[in-house]
Steps between C-alpha positions, in 0.01 A plus 500: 500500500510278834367249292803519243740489756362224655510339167851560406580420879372119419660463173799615466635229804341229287630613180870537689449116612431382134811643402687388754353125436583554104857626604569185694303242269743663200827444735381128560436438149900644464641285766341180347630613160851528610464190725432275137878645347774342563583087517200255589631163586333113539423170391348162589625145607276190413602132556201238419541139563243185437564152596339173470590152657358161384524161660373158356203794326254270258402757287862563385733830489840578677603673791612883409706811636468813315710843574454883373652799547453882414657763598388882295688845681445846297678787556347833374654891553260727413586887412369768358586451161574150457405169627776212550347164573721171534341110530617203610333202474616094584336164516586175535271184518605151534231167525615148590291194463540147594846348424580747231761772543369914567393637236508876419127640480625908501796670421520887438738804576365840321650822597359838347628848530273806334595874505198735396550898443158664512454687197113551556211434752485141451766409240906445576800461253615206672786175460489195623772248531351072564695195568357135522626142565503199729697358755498127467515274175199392364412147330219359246343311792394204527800462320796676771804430268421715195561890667342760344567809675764594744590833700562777225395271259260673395603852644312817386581823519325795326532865513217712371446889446159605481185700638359400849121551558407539887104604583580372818741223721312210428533565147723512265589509059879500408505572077895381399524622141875421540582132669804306529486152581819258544372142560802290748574149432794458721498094476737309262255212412150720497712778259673206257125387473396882401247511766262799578603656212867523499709379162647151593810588685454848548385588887306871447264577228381826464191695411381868409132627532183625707353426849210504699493417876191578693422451915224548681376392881198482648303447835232307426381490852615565856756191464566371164657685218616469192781629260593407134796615293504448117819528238456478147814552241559499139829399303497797222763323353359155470135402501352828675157322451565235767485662831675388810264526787575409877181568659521418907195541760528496900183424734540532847281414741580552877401318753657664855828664512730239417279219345351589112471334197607611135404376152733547227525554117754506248416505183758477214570523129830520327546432120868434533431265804457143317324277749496094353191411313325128545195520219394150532495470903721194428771600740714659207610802414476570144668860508519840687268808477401815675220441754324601778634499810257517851605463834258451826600515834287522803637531810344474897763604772700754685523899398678793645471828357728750559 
């Protein structure tokens, strides 16, 4: 009987201090899942230069200047139910060599709003609203009289209604079944020559069909990471085989606090985006297709994240 009592005498304390322990582990695991609700704010700034000078140099070249910019801010509010993230993301890029005049090397504004309802463990009924253009106008170079683009010319905007899969944040599927899209020519002389799709004089062209846009980050080690977004559309009304894709990928690689480097993607394909042809590498242009479109920028400078 002493024996018992002595027993119960040692146990019951330690089976009181588990409890307690489990009690306060399940309150912290509360607070932290309150603390994610609610808005979650940030961004980064990135400005990359290179420059080269050349005097009386015998093996030849010319003396350079190159300038990039990129700015990317989020903005997500997080409840219960639903999940309301917002994107904004600019860059600008501009390269002078020699005697010649700048030239534009990036140009980019992309804004995107998405509004998910959860509806199940990992799925959300979700809408998402996307706008794209440029600032500046932008010319056939070498050849800087002959403009090609221009600010709103082209503008898109696209509004899409679909299912939203989310495993986890650094992954995500949006499924648009239903997808507007309203391509902007706002330019006299680009929307008289029916560019980007547009009839010749009209300035908005429209389209109805389905969307894909995936995103995903990564850390691939302590200081470089990586994050990719991918859109993919289809005209149901015209040529649904021939799929739109706008494919971008971001590596960043930091250095200290405010020095890092960043290697950029953009990959692009647009069927009613006719891009001049020269078959014969003879300087001519013998007509206008869709093509592939790839853009590379790598970039060594300052970085604040906030």
């Amino acid at each position: 009987m002493r024996k018992a009592i002595a027993f119960l005498t040692l146990i019951i304390p330690g089976i009181w201090g588990i409890s307690q322990i489990t009690d306060t582990e399940a309150k912290l695991k509360a607070q932290q899942a309150d603390t994610v609700l609610g808005w979650k704010k940030g961004g980064v700034i990135n400005i990359g230069t290179s420059q080269s000078s050349l005097t009386n140099w015998a093996a030849g070249g010319q003396s350079s200047i190159a300038l990039n910019g990129l700015l990317s801010v989020f903005a997500h509010n997080k409840a219960e139910k639903s999940i309301w993230e917002n994107y904004l993301d600019i860059g600008y890029g501009t390269l002078k060599q020699g005697k010649q005049d700048w030239w534009k090397t990036d140009d980019k504004i992309d804004l995107t709003s998405k509004y998910g309802h959860n509806v199940s463990k990992k799925w959300y009924l979700a809408g998402l609203l996307s706008f794209k253009t440029q600032f500046d106008k932008g010319y056939n170079y070498p050849n800087d009289s002959v403009m090609i683009s221009n600010f709103l010319a082209p503008g898109y905007l696209l509004g899409a209604i679909g299912m939203d899969y989310r495993p986890n944040e650094n992954f995500t599927v949006f499924i648009a079944p239903l997808t507007g899209r309203l391509t902007l020519v706002n330019d006299t002389k680009l929307s008289d020559e029916g560019a980007f799709g547009v009839d010749p004089g009209k300035k908005v062209y429209g389209e109805f069909g389905g969307y894909i846009r995936t995103f995903m980050k990564h850390n691939l080690m302590e200081n470089i990471s990586v994050q990719t977004k991918l859109d993919l559309f289809s005209n149901y009304l015209k040529n649904p085989q021939n799929i739109d894709v706008n494919w971008e990928v971001l590596l960043s690689m930091k250095v200290n606090k405010f020095i890092s480097a960043t290697l950029s993607t953009t990959l692009i394909y647009d069927d009613d985006t006719k891009i001049a042809i020269d078959d014969n590498d003879d300087g001519i242009f013998e007509k206008k297709g869709p093509r592939v479109q790839f853009k590379e920028i790598l970039s060594v400078g300052f970085s604040y994240k906030f």
